[in-house]
N, C-alpha and C positions, 0 to 999 in steps of 0.2 A: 528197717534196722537202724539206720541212720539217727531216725526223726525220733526213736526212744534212747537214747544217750541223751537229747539235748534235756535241759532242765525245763521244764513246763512253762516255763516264763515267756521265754525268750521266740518261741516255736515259729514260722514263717506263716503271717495270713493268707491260707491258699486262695490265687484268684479266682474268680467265680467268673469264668468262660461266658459270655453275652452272645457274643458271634455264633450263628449257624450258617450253614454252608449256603444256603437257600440268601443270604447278605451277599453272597458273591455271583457277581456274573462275571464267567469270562466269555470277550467276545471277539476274534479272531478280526482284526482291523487292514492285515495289509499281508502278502504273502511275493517272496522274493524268490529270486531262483529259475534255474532252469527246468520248462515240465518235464517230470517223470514220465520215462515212457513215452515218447510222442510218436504218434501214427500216422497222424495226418495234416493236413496244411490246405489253405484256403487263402487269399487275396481281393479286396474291392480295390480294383484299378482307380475307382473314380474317388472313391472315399480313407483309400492309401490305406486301410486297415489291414492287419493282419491276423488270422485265426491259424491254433493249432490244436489239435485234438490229441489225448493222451488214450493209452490202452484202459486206464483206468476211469475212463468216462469222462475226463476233466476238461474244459472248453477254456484259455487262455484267447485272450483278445490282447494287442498290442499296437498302439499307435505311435503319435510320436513320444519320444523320449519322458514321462512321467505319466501317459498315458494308458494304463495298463489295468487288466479287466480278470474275474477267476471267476468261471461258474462249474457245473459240477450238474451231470446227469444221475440221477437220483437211482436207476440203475446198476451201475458203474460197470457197463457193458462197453467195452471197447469201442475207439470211434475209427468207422474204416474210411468215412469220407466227407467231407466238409463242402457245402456248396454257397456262396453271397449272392442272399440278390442283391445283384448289383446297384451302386447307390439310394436303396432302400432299407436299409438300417438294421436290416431281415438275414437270417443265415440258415441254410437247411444241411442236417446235420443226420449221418446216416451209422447206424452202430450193427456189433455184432449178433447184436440179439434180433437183429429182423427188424428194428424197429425206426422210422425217422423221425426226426423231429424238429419243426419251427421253431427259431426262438426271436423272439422280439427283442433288438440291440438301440432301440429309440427313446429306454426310459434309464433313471440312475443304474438299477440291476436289471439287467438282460435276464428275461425269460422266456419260457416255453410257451408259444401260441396254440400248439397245436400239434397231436402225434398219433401217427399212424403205425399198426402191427401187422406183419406180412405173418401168417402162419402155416401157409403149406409152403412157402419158399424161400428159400435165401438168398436174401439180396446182395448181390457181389458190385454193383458199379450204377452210379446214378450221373445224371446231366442236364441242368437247368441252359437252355440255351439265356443268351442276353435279352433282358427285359420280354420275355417270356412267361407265361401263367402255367406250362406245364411242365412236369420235372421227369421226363423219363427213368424209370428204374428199370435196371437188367436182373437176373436173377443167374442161381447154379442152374436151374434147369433151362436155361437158355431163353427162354421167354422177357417181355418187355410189356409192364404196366405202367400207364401213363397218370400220373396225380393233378390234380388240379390245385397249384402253391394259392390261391386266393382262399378258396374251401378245404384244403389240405385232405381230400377226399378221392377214390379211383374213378377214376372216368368211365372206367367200361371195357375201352379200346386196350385191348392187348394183343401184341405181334407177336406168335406162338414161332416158337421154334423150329417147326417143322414147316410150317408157312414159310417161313423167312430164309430156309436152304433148301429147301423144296428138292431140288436133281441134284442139287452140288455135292450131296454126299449121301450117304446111304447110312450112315451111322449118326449118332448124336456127335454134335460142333462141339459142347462141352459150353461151360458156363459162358454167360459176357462180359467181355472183360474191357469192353468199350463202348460208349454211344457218345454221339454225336453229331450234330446236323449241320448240311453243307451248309458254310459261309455268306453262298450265295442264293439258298433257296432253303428256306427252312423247312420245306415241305421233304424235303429229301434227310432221312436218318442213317447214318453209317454206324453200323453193328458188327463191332468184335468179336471171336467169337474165342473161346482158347485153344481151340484144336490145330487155328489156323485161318478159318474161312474167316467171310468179310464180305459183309451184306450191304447195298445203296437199297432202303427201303421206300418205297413212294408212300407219305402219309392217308395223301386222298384216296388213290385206285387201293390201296392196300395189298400190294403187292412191291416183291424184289424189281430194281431198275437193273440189278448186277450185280454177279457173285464174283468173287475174286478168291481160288483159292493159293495157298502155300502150305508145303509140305512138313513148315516149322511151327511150333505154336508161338501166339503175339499175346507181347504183353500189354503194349500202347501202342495208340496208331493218335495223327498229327493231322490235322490239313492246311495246305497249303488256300493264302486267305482268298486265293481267286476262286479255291471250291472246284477246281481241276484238277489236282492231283491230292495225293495223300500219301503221306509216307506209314509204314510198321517196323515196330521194333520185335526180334525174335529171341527164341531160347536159345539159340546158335549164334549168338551174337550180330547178325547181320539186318541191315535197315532194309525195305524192300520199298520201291519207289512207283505207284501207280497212277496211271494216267485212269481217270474216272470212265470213261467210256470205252478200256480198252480191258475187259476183264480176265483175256487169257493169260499175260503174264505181266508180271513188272516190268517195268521199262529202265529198271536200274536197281541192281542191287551192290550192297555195299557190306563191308565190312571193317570199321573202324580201326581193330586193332588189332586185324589178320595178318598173319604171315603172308603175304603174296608167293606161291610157289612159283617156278618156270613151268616150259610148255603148258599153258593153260590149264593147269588143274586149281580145282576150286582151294579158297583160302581153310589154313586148319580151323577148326570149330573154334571158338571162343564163349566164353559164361557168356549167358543172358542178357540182352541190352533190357533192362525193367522199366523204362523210359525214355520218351523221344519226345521235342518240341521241337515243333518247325517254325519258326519266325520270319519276316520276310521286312527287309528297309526298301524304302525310296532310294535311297542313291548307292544302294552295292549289293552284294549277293547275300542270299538267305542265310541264317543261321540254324543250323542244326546241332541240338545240347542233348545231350544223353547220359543217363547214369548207366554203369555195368558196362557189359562189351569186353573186358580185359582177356586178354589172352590168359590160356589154364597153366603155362609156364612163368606166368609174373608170382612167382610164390612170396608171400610176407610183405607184396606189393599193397599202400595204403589205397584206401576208398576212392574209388575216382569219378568223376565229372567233367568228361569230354565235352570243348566247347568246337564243331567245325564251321568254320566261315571261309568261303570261296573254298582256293587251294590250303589255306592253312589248319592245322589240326592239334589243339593246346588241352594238353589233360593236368588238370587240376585235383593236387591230390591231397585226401582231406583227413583231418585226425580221425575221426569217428565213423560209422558204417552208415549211407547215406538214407534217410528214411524215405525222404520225397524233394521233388524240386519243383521250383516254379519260375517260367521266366517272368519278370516285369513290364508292360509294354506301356508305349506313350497312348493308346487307345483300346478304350472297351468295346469297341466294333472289332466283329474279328471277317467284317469282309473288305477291313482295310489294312494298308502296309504297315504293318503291329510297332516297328519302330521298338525294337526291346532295348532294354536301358540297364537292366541288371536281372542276375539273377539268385533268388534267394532260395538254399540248401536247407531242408532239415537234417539235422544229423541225430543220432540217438543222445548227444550230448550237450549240443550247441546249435545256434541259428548260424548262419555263415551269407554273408551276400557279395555277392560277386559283378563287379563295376564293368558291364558288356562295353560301353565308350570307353575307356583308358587302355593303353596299348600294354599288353601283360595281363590285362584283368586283375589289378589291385582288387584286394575285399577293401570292403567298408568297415572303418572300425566301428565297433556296435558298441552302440550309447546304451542298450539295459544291460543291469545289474543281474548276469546272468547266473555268473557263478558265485556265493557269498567267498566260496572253501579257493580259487584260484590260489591262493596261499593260505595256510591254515591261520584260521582266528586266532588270536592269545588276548585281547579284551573286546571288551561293547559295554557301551554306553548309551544311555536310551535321554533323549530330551523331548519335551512336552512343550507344547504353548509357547515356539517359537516367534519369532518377528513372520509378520505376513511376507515378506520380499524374499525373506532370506532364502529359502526352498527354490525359489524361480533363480538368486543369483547364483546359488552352488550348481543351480543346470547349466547356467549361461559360461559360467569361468570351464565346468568338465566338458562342454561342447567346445571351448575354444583350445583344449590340451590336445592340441592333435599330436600323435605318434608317428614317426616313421615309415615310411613305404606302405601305406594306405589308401585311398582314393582319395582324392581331392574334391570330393563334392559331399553334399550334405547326406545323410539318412536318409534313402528316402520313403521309408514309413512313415509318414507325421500325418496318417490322420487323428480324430478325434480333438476334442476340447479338454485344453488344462485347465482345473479347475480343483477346491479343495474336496476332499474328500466326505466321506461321510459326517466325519468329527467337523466343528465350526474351529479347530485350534492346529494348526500346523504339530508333526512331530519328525524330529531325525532320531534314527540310528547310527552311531559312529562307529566301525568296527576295527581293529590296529590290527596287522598282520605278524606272520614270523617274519615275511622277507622286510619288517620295516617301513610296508604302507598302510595309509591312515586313509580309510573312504566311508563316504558320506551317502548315508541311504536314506530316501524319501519314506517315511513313514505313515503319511498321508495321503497318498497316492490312490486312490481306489477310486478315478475317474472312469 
């Protein structure tokens, strides 16, 4: 309607459009934030890396401080458990669709080597022992096939369920919810089971060394690194403490965060302890870490993370609902004195790590850029084809901003190699906050 009032004269030369879409590629260079969804969690002691598995398939690697990794299973079938081999650059990766999968972390992008499909069973709990070729899997139906992580192929040898509690019970144990080989004999595997029971399997003869039952079902069990005891964590809140050759009863049970009644009756029930790690020092008494456990009268009480050492008992209580934890130890031998140094919380929101040497257990202030939104955006600013230094000196000056009531020692994630990214040209993100701060994001980071 416009364009006929004007006089013919004068009319705008319409531009003749050049550009097709097929001229543009966009291509996805750097990704920040904390993962959505995370389920699972993984550590190489030797190579200080850290892996976390998201419900959406997603494999996040995290080293030190700009060293940061995003890969993505092509299914996007939940990750229920993450395994390193250890100092071999290798990760095995276990989802909910039955399936696991190799991935090779020794080239720029981390790939998939090799994957395997379980289809009559569901894989609930896997365990690479240390420098080890075979990856035990457990299944819901209680049974254990064993892979070979070289050929990523089934061996053969599977420990059937009914083998493996043979008199201990007459009914099905219920899926496994543990494996694990003693410390000091790898020939011997300890099998979870969720009902309760708890099998010492001898590899060679193929057969039970000892059943262990209890009357509460377990969600984790720990061993202790001498490969003589073990402790279980229960639905009833309480740890149960077993001397390996002594299968009638535990020789000590506990209960965290029980009411102790008088005249010896048992403590009231308590939620679910969902984890137990037993750690052992050279020069003092073991540590015992646990997620869950809280008594069912702490109502509106936040997430917590019981640390016990000797007599003492420190519960740590945490923003967000805790997904998984891991302690840290000075050694990837686990039939030595583990010597743990921290330990690091997944939470449905945040990484959180927690400084086991400092009195109080200060956290670590965490150097990624986890959350963009900690204060809402109000600008960004994107720069290209920076000076080569500058990106290393904005780490050096945010590494030295240390914060208040913190831990006094470094990160201690820092493996991997920093290095530029895929682009040959350094880029920042600067983002400005409502509350007034100005922060500087690595743009090139895709080491």
């Amino acid at each position: 309607q416009q364009q006929q009032q004007h006089p013919a004269g004068n009319r705008e030369p319409e531009i003749q459009e050049t550009l097709q879409s097929e001229h543009f590629q966009l291509c996805k260079t750097v990704r920040h934030g904390f993962p959505y969804q995370p389920s699972a969690l993984a550590f190489d002691p030797v190579q200080k890396i850290l892996a976390v598995g998201t419900q959406t398939g997603a494999l996040r690697l995290f080293g030190r401080p700009g060293v940061e990794c995003y890969c993505q299973h092509d299914s996007g079938a939940a990750v229920i458990q993450l395994q390193f081999l250890i100092n071999e650059g290798a990760l095995v990766s276990a989802l909910a669709d039955d399936t696991l999968h190799l991935w090779n972390l020794r080239q720029k992008r981390p790939a998939i080597l090799h994957s395997l499909k379980f289809c009559r069973e569901r894989v609930t709990f896997c365990h690479l022992p240390f420098q080890s070729k075979w990856l035990y899997v457990g299944t819901e139906r209680g049974n254990i096939h064993i892979v070979n992580v070289e050929s990523f192929t089934l061996s053969g040898y599977v420990i059937m369920w009914n083998k493996a509690i043979e008199l201990s019970s007459k009914s099905h144990p219920g899926p496994v919810v543990h494996i694990s080989d003693n410390p000091m004999d790898e020939g011997k595997l300890l099998i979870g089971f969720e009902s309760g029971t708890v099998v010492l399997w001898d590899l060679k003869s193929k057969k039970a060394d000892y059943r262990y039952t209890y009357d509460e079902a377990i969600h984790s069990v720990a061993w202790h690194h001498e490969g003589k005891q073990f402790i279980c964590s229960h639905s009833d809140g309480t740890l149960t403490i077993w001397n390996v050759r002594s299968p009638a009863k535990p020789i000590q049970t506990i209960t965290p965060h029980g009411k102790q009644l008088k005249d010896g009756k048992k403590p009231e029930p308590c939620k679910p302890i969902l984890k137990v790690e037993f750690k052992t020092t050279r020069s003092g008494e073991p540590f015992i870490i646990l997620s869950g456990g809280l008594s069912y009268d702490t109502v509106g009480r936040r997430p917590c993370l019981t640390v016990m050492h000797g007599k003492s008992t420190a519960v740590l209580e945490m923003d967000y609902s805790i997904v998984d934890f891991l302690t840290l130890c000075e050694t990837p031998y686990p039939n030595d004195f583990q010597e743990p140094y921290a330990v690091v919380v997944l939470l449905e929101k945040d990484l959180v790590l927690i400084d086991l040497a400092q009195n109080g257990y200060p956290i670590f202030e965490n150097p990624y850029p986890l959350t963009i939104h900690e204060s809402p955006v109000t600008c960004c600013e994107y720069f290209a084809d920076c000076p080569v230094d500058l990106i290393p000196a904005l780490y050096s000056v945010g590494a030295r901003q240390k914060r208040q009531g913190y831990s006094k020692k470094e990160w201690p994630i820092n493996g991997g190699n920093w290095g530029l990214g895929v682009q040959s040209y350094p880029e920042i993100i600067i983002t400005g906050h409502a509350d007034g701060s100005v922060k500087f994001w690595d743009a090139s980071a895709i080491t």
